[in-house]
C-alpha beads as a LAMMPS data file, in Angstrom:
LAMMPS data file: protein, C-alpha beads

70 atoms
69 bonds

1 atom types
1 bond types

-500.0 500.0 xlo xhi
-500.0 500.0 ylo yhi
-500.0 500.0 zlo zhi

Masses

1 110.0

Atoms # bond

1 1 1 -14.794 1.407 -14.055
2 1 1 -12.270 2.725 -11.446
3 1 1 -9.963 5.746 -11.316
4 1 1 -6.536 4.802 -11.648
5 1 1 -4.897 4.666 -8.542
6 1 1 -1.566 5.631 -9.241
7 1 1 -1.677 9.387 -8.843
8 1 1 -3.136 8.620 -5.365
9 1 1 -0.435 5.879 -4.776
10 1 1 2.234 8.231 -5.798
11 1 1 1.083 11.062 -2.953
12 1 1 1.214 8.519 -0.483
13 1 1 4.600 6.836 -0.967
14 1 1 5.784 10.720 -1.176
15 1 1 5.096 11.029 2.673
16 1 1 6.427 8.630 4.856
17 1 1 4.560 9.556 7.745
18 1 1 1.343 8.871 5.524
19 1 1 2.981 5.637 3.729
20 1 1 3.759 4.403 7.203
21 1 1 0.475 4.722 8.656
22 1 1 -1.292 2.858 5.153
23 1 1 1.190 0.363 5.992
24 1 1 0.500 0.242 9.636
25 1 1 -3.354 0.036 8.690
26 1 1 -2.604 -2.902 6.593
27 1 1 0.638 -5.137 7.601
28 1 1 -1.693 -7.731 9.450
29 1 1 -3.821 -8.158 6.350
30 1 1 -0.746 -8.066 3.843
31 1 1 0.540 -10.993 5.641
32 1 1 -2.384 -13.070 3.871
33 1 1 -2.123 -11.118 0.160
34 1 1 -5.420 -8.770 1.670
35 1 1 -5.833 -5.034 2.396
36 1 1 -7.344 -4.363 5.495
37 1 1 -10.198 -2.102 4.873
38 1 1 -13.799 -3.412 4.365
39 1 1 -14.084 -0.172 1.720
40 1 1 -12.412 -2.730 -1.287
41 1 1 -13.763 -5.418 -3.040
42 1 1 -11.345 -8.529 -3.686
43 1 1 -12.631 -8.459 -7.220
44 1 1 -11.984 -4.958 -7.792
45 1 1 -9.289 -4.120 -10.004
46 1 1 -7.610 -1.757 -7.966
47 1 1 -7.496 -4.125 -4.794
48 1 1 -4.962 -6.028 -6.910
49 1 1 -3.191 -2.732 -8.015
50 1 1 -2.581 -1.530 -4.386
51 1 1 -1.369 -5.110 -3.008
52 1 1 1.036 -5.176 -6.093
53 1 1 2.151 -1.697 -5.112
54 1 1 3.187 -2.700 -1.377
55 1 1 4.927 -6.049 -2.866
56 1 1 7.248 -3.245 -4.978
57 1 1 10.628 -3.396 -4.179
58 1 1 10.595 0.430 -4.476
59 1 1 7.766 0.804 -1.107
60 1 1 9.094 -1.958 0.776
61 1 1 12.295 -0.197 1.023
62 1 1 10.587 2.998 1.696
63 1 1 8.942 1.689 4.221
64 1 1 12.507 -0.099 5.865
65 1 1 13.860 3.623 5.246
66 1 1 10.798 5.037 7.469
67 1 1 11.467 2.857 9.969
68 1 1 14.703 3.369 9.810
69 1 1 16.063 -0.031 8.966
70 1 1 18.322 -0.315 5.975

Bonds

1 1 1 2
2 1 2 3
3 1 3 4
4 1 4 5
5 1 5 6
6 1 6 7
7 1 7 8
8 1 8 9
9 1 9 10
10 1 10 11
11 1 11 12
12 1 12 13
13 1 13 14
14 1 14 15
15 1 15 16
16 1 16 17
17 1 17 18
18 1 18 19
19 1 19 20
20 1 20 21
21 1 21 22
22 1 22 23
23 1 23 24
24 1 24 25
25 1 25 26
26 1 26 27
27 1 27 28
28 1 28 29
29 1 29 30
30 1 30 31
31 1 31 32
32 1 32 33
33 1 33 34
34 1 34 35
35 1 35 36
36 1 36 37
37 1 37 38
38 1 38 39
39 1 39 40
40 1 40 41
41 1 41 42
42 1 42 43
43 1 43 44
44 1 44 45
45 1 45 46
46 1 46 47
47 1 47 48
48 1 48 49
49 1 49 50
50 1 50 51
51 1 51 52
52 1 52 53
53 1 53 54
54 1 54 55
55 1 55 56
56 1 56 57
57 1 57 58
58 1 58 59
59 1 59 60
60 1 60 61
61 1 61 62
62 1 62 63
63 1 63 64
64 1 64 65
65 1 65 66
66 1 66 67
67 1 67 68
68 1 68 69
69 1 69 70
């Protein structure tokens, strides 16, 4: 059993520099519904948590806001 995520997942989309940079680390793997770390498991329930988390309307407009597009 994992710890819930959200706490974390909340501190990061609280710092854009931070938020940018997980994004950054990961756009090329979003692009095919994956994370790109080797540290998660497909299978693991939070994999699916964090992917659902970048497809939220709410972080992909922080992350147009961080980059300054509107």
């Amino acid at each position: 059993m994992g710890l819930p995520l959200e706490p974390f997942l909340s501190q990061i989309e609280s710092s854009p520099s931070v938020l940018l940079s997980f994004h950054e680390h990961n756009s090329h793997s979003l692009k095919r519904n994956r994370l790109g770390n080797a540290f998660w498991a497909r299978s693991d329930l939070g994999y699916a948590e964090v992917l659902a988390w970048f497809a939220s309307p709410k972080i992909g407009q922080l992350i147009l806001d961080g980059y300054g597009l509107k």
